[in-house]
C-alpha positions as CSV (number, residue, x, y, z in Angstrom):
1,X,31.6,-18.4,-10.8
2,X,32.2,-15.7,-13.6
3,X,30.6,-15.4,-16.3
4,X,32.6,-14.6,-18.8
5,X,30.2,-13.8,-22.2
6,X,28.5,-11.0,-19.9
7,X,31.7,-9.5,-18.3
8,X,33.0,-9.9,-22.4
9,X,30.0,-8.0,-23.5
10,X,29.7,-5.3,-21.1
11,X,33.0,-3.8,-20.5
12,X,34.1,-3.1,-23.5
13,X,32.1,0.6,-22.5
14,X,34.4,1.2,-19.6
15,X,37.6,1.1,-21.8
16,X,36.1,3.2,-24.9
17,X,35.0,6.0,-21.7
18,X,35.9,9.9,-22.4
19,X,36.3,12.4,-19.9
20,X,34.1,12.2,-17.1
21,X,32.2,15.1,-15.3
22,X,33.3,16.1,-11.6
23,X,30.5,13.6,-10.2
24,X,32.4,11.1,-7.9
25,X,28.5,8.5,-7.6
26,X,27.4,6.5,-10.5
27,X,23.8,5.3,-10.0
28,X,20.5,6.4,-8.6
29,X,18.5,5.7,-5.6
30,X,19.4,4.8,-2.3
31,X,19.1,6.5,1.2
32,X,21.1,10.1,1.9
33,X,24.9,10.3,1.9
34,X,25.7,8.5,5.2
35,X,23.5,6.4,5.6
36,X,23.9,3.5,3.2
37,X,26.4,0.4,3.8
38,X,29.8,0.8,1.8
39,X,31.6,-2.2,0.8
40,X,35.1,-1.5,0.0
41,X,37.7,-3.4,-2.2
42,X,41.0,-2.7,-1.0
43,X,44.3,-2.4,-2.9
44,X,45.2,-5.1,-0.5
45,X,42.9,-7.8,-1.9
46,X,40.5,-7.8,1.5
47,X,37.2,-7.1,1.2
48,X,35.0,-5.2,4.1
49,X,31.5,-4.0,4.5
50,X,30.9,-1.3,7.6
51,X,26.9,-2.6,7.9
52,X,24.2,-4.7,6.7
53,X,23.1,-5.0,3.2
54,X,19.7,-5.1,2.9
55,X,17.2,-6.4,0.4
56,X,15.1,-2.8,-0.9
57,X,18.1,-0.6,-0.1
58,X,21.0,0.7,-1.8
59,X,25.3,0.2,-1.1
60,X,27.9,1.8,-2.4
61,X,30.8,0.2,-4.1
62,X,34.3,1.4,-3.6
63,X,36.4,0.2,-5.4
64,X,40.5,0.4,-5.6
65,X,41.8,0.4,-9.1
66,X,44.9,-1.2,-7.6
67,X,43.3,-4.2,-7.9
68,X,43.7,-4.3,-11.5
69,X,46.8,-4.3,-13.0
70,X,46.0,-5.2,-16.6
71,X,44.9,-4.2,-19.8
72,X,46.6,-0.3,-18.2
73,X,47.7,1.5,-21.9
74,X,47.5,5.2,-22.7
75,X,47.9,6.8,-26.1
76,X,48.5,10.1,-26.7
77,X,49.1,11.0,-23.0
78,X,45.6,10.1,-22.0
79,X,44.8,6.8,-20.2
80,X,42.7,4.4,-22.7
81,X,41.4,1.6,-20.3
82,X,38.7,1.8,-17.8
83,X,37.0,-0.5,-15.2
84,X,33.7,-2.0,-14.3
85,X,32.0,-3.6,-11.6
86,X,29.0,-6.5,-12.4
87,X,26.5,-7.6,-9.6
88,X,24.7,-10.8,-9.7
89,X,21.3,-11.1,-7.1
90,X,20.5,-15.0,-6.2
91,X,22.3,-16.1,-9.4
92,X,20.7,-14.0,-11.9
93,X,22.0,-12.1,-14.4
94,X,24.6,-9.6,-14.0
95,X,24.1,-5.6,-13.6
96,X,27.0,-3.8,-14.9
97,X,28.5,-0.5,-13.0
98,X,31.5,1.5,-13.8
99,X,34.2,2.2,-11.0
100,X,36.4,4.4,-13.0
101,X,36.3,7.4,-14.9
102,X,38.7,9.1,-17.3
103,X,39.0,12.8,-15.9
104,X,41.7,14.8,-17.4
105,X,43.1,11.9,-19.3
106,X,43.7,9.7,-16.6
107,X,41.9,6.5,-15.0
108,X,40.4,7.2,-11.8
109,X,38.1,5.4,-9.5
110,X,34.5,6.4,-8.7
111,X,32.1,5.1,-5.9
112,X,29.4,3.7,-7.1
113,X,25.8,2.8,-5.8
114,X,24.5,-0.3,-6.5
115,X,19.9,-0.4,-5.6
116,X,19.4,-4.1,-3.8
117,X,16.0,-5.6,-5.6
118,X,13.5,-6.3,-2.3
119,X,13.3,-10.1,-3.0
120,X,17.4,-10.4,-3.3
121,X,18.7,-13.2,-0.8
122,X,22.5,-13.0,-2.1
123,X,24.4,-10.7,-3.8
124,X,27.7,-11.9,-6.0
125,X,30.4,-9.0,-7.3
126,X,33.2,-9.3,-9.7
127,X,35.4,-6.6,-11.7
128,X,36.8,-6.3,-14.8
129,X,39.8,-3.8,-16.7
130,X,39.7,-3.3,-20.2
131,X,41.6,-1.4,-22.9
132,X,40.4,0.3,-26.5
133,X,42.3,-2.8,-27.9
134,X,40.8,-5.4,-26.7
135,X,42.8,-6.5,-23.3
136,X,40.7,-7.9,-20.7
137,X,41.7,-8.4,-16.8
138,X,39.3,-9.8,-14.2
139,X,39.3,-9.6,-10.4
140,X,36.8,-12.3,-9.5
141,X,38.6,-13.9,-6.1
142,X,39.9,-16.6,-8.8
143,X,36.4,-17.3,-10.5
144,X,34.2,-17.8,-7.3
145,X,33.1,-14.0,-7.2
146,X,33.0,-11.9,-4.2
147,X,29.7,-13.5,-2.1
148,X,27.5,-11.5,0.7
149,X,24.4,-12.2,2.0
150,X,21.6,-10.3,1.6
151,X,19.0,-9.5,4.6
152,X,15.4,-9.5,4.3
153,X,13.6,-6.4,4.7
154,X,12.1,-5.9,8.0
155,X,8.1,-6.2,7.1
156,X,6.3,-5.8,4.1
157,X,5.6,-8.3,1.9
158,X,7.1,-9.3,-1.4
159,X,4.6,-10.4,-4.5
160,X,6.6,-12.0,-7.3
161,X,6.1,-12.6,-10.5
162,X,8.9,-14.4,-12.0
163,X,10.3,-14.7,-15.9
164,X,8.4,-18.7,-15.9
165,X,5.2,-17.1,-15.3
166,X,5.1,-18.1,-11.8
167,X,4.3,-16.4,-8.8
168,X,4.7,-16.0,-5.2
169,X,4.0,-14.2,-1.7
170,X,6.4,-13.9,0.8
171,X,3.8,-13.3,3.7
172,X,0.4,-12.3,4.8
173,X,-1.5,-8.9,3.3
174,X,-3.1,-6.9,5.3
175,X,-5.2,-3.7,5.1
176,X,-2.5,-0.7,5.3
177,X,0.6,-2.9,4.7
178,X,3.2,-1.6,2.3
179,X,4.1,-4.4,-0.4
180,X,6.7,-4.7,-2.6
181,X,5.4,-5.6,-6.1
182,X,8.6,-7.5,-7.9
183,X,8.2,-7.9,-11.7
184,X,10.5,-9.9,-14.1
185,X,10.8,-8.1,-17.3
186,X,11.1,-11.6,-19.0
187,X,7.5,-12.0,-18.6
188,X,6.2,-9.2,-20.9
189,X,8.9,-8.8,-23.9
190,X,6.3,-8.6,-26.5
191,X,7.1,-4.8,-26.7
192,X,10.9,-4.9,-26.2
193,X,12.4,-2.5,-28.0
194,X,15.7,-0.3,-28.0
195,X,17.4,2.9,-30.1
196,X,20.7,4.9,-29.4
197,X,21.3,2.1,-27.0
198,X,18.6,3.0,-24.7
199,X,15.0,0.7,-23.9
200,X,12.4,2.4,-25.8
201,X,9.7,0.7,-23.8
202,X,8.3,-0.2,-20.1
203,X,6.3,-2.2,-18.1
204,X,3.5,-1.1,-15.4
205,X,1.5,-2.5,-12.4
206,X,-2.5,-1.8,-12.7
207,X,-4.0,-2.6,-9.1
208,X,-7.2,-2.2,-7.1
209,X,-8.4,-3.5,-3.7
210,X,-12.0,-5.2,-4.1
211,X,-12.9,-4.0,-7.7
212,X,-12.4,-0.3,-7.0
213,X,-9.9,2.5,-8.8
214,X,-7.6,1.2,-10.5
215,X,-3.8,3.0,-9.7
216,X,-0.6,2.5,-11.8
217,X,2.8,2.1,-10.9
218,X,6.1,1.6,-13.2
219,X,7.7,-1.5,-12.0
220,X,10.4,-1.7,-14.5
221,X,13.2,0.7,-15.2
222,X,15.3,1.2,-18.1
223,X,19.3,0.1,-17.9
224,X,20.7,0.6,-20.9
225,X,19.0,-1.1,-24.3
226,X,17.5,-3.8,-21.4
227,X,14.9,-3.4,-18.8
228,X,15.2,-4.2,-14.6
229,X,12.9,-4.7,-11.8
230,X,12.1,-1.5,-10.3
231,X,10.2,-2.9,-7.2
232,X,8.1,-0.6,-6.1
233,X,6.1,-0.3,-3.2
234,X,2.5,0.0,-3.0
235,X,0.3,0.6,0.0
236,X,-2.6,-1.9,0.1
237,X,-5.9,-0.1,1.5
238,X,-8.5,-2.9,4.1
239,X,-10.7,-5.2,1.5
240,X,-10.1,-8.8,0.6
241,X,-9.2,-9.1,-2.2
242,X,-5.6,-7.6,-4.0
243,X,-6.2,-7.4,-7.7
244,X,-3.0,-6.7,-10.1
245,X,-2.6,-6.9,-13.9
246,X,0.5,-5.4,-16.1
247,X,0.6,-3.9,-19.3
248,X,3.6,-2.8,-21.7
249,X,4.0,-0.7,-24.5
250,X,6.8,1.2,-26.3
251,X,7.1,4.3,-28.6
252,X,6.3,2.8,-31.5
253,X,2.4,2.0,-30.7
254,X,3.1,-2.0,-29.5
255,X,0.8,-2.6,-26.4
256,X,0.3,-6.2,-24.6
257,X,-0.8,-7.6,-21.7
258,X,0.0,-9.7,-18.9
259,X,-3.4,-10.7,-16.8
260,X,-3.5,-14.9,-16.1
261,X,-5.5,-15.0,-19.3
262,X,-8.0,-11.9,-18.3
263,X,-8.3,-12.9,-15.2
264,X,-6.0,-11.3,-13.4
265,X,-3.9,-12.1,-10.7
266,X,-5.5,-12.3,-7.1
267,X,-4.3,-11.7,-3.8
268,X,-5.9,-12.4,-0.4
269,X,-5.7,-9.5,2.1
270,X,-6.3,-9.8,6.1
């Protein structure tokens, strides 16, 4: 169902929006143009999807403002509300996207492109309108948000490490694989830290295959004062043995560690 103290929180930025620049996407990632699924919200209240949406990838969003009827005021000759999408994988916490701009005064929709994490089963969507005065509209098909499944991605396994410090494999490793390392930001906060509205810190991957080099790899990305699962990919040379530990830090010197006690965390390869 909604949840309303995110949706509250968050879209207060879409209704306080200034003119946009000619840029028609909002996001990053994802395949070339053609290529990725689009879901589309129609001013008709139906809902469509023209292909799969699947778990590592990216969709686009589009989104008609016809939906939304409230919270539409204008001062001065210029439009002064604005809308937002929020995306919710297996139940988690929302991600927040806009589908409007204000361009030359007036509210206009944008497509946006929303990155699938590689361990997402389901994905939930609901929208919101909002005014510079505090009006708040929601299109949520009546509270139960907008549910689509989510399919796996074809190989490859997925190494989780969750925000209650557990951790899981979603297949066998072997030699040459590609794995997907997912990494919940929960588990390493002792660095968290933001300014101007932006994370001032991050989170990375250290791995090796049978005590060798050690590589690096960001598995967290910033979004907004908060960071989210980047899920990378790694390539896993032949050994045995799959060796990974994480470390954060931020600007201001903090460092810490996350490495089962020094030990490290260990899987088995084929």
């Amino acid at each position: 169902m909604i949840r309303l103290p995110y949706a509250l929180a968050l879209v207060v930025v879409a209704g306080c929006a200034t003119d946009a620049a000619d840029s028609s996407t909002v996001g990053g990632g994802g395949k070339a143009d053609g290529q990725l699924t689009t879901l589309s919200f129609d001013g008709d209240f139906s809902e469509s999807a023209d292909g799969a949406i699947a778990a590592g990838s990216a969709v686009r969003i589009a989104y008609d403002l016809d939906r939304l009827q409230e919270c539409r005021t204008e001062s001065g000759g210029s439009d002064k509300w604005g809308a937002s999408g929020y995306a919710s994988f297996d139940g988690g916490e929302p991600e927040v996207f806009a589908v409007s701009q204000i361009k030359n005064g007036r509210t206009t929709a944008v497509t946006a492109e929303l990155q699938i994490p590689a361990h997402a089963h389901s994905l939930q969507l609901w929208f919101a309108s909002n005014d510079s005065y505090g009006c708040v509209g929601y299109d949520s098909n009546d509270g139960a948000n907008y549910a689509f499944d989510v399919e796996a991605q074809p190989g490859g396994t997925v190494l989780s490490f969750d925000a209650d410090y557990s951790q899981s494999q979603s297949g066998a490793i072997r030699g040459g694989d590609k794995v997907v390392v997912h990494y919940d930001p929960a588990r390493l906060s002792d660095c968290a830290a933001e300014s101007g509205g932006m994370a001032q810190y991050s989170i990375t991957a250290n791995y090796r295959v049978d005590g060798g080099a050690v590589k690096q790899v960001p598995v967290t990305r910033a979004d907004g004062e908060d960071l989210v699962a980047s899920d990378p990919e790694i390539t896993v040379k032949n050994g045995s043995d799959l060796e990974l530990w994480f470390e954060t830090n931020n600007r201001y010197g903090c460092h810490a560690y996350d490495s089962a006690g020094g030990a490290n965390y260990h899987f088995g390869i084929e």
